[in-house]
N, C-alpha and C positions, 0 to 999 in steps of 0.2 A: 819735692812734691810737684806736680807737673798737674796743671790748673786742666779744666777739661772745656774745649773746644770755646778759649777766650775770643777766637777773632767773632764769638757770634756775639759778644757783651758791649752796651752802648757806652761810649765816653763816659759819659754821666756814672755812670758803673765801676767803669773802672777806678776811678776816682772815691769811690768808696771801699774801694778794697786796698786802699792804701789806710786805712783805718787802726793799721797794727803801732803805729808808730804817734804816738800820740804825746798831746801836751802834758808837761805835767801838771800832777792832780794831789789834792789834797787829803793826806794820809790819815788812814787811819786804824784801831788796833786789828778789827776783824772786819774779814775779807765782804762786798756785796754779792751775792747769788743772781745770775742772770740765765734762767731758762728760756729758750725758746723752741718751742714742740710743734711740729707737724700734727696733723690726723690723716691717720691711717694712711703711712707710708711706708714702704718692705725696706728691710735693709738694706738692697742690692741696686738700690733706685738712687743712686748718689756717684757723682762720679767719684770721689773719691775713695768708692766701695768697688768704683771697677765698672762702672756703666759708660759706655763711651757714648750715650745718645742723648741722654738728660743733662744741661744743661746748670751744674749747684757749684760757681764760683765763691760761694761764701761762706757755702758748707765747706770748703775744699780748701779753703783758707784755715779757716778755723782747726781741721785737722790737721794744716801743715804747721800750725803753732802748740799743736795740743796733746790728747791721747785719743784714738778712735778704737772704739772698741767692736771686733766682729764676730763676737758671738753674745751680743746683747739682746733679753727679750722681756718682755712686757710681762705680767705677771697672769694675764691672762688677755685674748683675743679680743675683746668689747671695751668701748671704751669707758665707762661708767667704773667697771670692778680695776681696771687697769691703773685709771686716775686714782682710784682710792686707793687701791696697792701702794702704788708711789708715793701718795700724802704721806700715809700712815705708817710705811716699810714694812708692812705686814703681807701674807701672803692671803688670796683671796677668798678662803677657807676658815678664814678666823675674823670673818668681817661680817659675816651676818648677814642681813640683809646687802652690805656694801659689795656682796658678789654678784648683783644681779645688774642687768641695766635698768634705766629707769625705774631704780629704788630708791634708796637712801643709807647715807652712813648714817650707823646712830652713833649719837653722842660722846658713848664712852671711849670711844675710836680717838685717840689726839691724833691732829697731823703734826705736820712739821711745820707749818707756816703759824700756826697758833702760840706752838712752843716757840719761833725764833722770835715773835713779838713779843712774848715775854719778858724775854732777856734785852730786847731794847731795838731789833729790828722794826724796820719800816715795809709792811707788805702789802703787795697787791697783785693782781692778775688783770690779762684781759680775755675777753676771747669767749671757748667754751666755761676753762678750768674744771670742774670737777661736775662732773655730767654724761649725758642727761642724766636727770633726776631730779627730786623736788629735798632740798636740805633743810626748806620750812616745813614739811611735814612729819620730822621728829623734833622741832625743835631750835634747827641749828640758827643763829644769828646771822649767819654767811654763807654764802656759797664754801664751801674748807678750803679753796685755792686762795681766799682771803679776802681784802675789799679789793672789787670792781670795778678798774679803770676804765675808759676808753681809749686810752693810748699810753702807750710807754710815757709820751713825751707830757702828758696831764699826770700820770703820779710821779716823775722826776721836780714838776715845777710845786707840787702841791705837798713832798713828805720834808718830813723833818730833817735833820742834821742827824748824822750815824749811819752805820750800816743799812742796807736794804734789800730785800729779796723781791724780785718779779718774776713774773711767770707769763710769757708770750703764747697764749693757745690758741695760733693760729686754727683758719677754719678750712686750712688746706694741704693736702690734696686731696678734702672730703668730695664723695659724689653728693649732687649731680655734676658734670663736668661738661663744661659747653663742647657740643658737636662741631667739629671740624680745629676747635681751637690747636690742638696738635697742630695740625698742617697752617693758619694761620701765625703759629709762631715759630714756622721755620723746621719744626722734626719731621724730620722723613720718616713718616710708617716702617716704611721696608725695611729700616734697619732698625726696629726692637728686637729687644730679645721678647719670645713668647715662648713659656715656660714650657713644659713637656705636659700638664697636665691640662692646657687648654689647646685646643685647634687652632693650627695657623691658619688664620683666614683674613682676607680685608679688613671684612668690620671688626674684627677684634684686634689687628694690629692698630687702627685707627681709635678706638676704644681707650688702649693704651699712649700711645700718642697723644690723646684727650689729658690723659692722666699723667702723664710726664709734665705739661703744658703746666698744669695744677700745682705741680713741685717747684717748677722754675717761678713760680707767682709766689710759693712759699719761700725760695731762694730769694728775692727781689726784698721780700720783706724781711727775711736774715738780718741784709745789707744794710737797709735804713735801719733796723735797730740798731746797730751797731755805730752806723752814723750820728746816732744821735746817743748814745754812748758817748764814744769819742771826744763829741762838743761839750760834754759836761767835765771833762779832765779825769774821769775816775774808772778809765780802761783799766789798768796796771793794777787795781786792785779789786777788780771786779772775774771772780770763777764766771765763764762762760762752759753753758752744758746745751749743747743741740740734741733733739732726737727726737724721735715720734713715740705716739703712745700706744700703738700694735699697726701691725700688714695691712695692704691693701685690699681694697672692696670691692675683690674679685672671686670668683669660686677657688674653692680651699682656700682663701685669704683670711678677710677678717670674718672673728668667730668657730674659728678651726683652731685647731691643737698644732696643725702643720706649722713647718717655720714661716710660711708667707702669712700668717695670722700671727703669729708671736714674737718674731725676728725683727728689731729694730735699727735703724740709725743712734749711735748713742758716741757725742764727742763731747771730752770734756776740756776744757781749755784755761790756762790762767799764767800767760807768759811771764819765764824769768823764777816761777814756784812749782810750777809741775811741768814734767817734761814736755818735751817737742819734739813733733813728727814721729810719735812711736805707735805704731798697732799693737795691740792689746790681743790676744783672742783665749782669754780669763772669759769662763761661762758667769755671766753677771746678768743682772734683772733689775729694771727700775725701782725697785722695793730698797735697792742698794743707795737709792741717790736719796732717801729720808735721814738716814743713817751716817752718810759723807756731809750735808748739809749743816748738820749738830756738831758733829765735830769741828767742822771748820768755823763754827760762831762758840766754840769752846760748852757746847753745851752736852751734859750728859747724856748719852744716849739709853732712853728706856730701855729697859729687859723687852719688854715685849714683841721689841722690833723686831722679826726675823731676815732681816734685811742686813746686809753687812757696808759696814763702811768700804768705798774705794779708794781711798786715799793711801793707802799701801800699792794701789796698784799705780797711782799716778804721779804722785810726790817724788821730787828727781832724790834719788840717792837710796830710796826705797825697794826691796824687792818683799814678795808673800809669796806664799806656798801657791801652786795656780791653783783656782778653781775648776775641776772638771766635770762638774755638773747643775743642773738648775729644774726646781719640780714648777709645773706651768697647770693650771687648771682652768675649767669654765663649766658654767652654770647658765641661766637663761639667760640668751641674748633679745633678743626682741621675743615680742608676742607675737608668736608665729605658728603654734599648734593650740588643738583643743585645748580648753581648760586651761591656756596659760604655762603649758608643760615644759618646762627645758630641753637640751641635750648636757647631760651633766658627765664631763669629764676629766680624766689625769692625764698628765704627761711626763715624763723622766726624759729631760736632752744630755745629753754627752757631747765631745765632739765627734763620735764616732754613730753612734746610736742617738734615733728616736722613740722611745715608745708611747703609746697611747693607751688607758685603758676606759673603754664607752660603757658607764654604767647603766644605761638605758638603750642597748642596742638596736630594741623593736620600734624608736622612733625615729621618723626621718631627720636625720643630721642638720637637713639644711631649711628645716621648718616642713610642715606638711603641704602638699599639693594641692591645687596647683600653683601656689604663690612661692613653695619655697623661696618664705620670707627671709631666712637668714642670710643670705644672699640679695644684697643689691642692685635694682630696683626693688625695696620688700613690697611693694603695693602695686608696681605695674604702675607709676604715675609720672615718670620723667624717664630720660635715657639709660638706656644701659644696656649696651650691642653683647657683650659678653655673653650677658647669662640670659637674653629674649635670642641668641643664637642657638646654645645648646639646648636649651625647649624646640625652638620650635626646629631642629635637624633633631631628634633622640631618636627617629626611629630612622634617620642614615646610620649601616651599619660601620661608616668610619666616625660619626659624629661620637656613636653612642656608649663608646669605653668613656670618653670625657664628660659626658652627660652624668652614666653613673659614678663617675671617681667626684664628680662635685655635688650629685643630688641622690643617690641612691644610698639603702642603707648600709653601715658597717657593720662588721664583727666586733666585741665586746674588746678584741684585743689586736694592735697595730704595731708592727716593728718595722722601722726602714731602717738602711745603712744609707747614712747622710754623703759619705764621700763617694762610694760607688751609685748610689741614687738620689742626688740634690734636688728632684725635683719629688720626693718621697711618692710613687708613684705603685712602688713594687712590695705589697704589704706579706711580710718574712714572716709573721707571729703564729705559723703551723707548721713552718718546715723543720723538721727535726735536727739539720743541720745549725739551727739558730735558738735550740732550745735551751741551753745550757744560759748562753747572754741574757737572753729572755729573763727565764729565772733570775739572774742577777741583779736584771734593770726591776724586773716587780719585787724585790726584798729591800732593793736601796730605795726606791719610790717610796714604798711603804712606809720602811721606816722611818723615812722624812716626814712623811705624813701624818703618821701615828704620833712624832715627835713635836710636831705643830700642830698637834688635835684636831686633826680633820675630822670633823661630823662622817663624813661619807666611811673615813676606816678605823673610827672610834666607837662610834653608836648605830652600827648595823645598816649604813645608808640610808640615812635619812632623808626625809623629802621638803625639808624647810624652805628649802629655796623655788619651789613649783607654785609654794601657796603664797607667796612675798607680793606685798602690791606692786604693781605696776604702772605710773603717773604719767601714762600716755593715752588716753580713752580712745582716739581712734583710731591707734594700731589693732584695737581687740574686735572690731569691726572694718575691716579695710573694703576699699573700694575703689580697683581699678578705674582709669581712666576711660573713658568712651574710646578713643583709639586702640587703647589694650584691650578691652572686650571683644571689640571685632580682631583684632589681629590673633588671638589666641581661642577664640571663642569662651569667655567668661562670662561668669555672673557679673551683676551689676554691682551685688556688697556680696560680702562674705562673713560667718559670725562665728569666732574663736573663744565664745562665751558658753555656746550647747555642752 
């Protein structure tokens, strides 16, 4: 493993990344769970994913002790139904209300963190953990990521004796993202990658640059968890799992079907019991990690999971059959059209094949105009060069293939080939040449779906999830900033209640 561009990490740093070799610690029968999750980072934003510009020595550790998997995704693009996927191991179609954002799981949903206290785990979170959304308004006692710490190092001094589960939900590399901090902490603009579906332009390499800045802040905080891991003697029997909970908060990113909305970081780690330095690229889903969790605290995993344990794929002496596919969906993301309406979708990935199928194809994907709210800035009220660029160039005739590939509406139905088109750019799902796949990817989608009772291809497309509250009041009246009024010429408020 070959660390990514160490001579820019301070002493102080390095010295934490010596953290593998630790005192020993006091044993015990079942292992502690230690997550710690980005928001909304792509999978290709890690150097040890192959980015030579981002700066994640801890990320990059942790996968030269562990397994890193490269075709892992989120269960769906937002992070609200994402979180709950993962709690519950369930897919985001059998969760009710928990597919929307700013809803709520109901009750009858168990996670994982409920059942491992159960059995005699000690748990907590810090951070987002399972949100936005309001968990008192059906009910729940807790947030479902479990009780509420403010630091790692307050529920270490305050849980009991026995195993333990944490959950690190950091609040980065969410936007907004300070302006200039990229070049502030040293990344050269000029050498990101920018994807094929956005315009290379200054402000948007700079944009990203912003956003790399934001990872290395989440990297920084990796390191001291781990440091302070370490101080307590119980590395050696503590699973370490890195990853984020969907894509980056750029156009096609988060809240898209694309891989830059659903494609994550996902390392699991736990030296001397599961292997090391091995890539993985088994199509797997966070929904997998509810289901690896129970097993490893020896607890039975419910039927209802549809999530599959990884521990076949990571346990040394182990091999499984590969997985070579994974069904990814979404429902409302923010309040962003009339009436509260979503963009409600399916997806079938392969490694080979993407497909998409948009069951509401007459609304705008990316919220309606002219806020296309799903897409960050949704209100027009802090930075965000990316997508105030492709507004306000759409009617440059070279800006505006990328204006509509991130804001204009789609076809009901999307197929790319991932290897020949990584940046899914070039939509196949009419050419006769690709029909035949087609047909394949909608009959295997399907019947995954149909097999996990999806409302949408069970009961004639249903529209449960349009009329689900939404526990944001002033996303459903937004009101750009005085500076975005005049830059854009807007209204002062806007109301998504008419």
């Amino acid at each position: 493993m070959k660390f990514n561009n160490l001579k820019y990490i301070p002493a102080a740093m390095i010295m934490v990344l010596t953290w593998a070799s630790c005192s020993p610690e006091k044993k015990q029968d079942r292992p502690n769970i230690l997550m710690i999750m980005s928001d909304n980072q792509s999978w290709n934003h890690v150097g040890s994913y192959g980015d030579n510009v981002v700066r994640t020595p801890n990320m990059d550790l942790i996968a030269s002790q562990g397994v890193r998997f490269t075709n892992a995704f989120c269960s769906s693009p937002s992070c609200t139904p994402a979180r709950a996927a993962m709690l519950t191991g369930q897919d985001i179609w059998r969760l009710e209300d928990g597919a929307n954002l700013w809803g709520v799981l109901p009750v009858k949903y168990k996670v994982y963190p409920d059942l491992l206290e159960e059995s005699g785990y000690a748990i907590g979170f810090q951070g987002k953990g399972w949100g936005p959304g309001s968990f008192e308004a059906n009910g729940r006692p807790r947030n479902p990521g479990g009780d509420k710490y403010t630091s790692f190092a307050e529920f270490l001094k305050n849980k009991k004796d026995g195993p333990w589960s944490y959950w690190v939900s950091s609040l980065h590399p969410h936007r907004p993202y300070e302006v200039g901090s990229g070049a502030k902490a040293g990344i050269d603009s000029s050498k990101v990658t920018v994807p094929g579906y956005l315009p290379d332009h200054p402000d948007i390499r700079q944009d990203i640059a912003d956003y790399y800045a934001a990872i290395e802040t989440f990297d920084r905080e990796l390191g001291e968890i781990m440091a302070e891991l370490k101080a307590t003697g119980q590395l050696d029997n503590t699973v370490i799992v890195v990853c984020s909970d969907n894509g980056w908060q750029m156009p096609r990113g988060l809240a898209n079907l694309y891989d830059f909305g659903t494609r994550v970081p996902l390392i699991i780690s736990w030296p001397g019991k599961f292997k090391q330095n091995v890539i993985s690229d088994n199509m797997v889903t966070l929904n997998d990690l509810a289901p690896t969790f129970l097993q490893l605290a020896n607890i039975a995993v419910p039927a209802v999971m549809t999530g599959k344990s990884l521990l076949p794929i990571v346990e040394k002496g182990k091999e499984e059959k590969s997985r070579d596919f994974v069904v990814l969906g979404r429902e409302r993301h923010a309040f962003v059209r009339q009436h509260g309406l979503g963009y409600p979708g399916r997806a079938i990935r392969t490694k080979d094949y993407l497909y998409i199928k948009n069951y509401e194809p007459g609304r705008w994907p990316a919220g309606d105009p002219p806020f296309y709210g799903d897409i960050d800035p949704y209100m027009f009220n802090w930075p965000g060069e990316t997508k105030y660029y492709l507004i306000e160039h759409k009617d440059d005739q070279k800006v505006k293939p990328f204006f509509e590939l991130a804001m204009g509406k789609r076809p009901a139905e999307e197929l790319f080939d991932v290897n020949k088109d990584p940046d899914q750019v070039h939509n196949l799902a009419a050419l006769p040449a690709y029909q035949k796949i087609k047909q394949e990817l909608v009959s295997q989608m399907r019947n995954y779906l149909v097999d996990t009772k999806d409302p949408r291809e069970t009961n004639g497309n249903v529209k449960i999830w349009d009329t689900a509250d939404y526990f944001s009041e002033v996303d459903k009246t937004p009101k750009p900033s005085k500076e975005m009024q005049k830059r854009f010429n807007l209204d002062s408020s806007y109301n998504y209640l008419k």
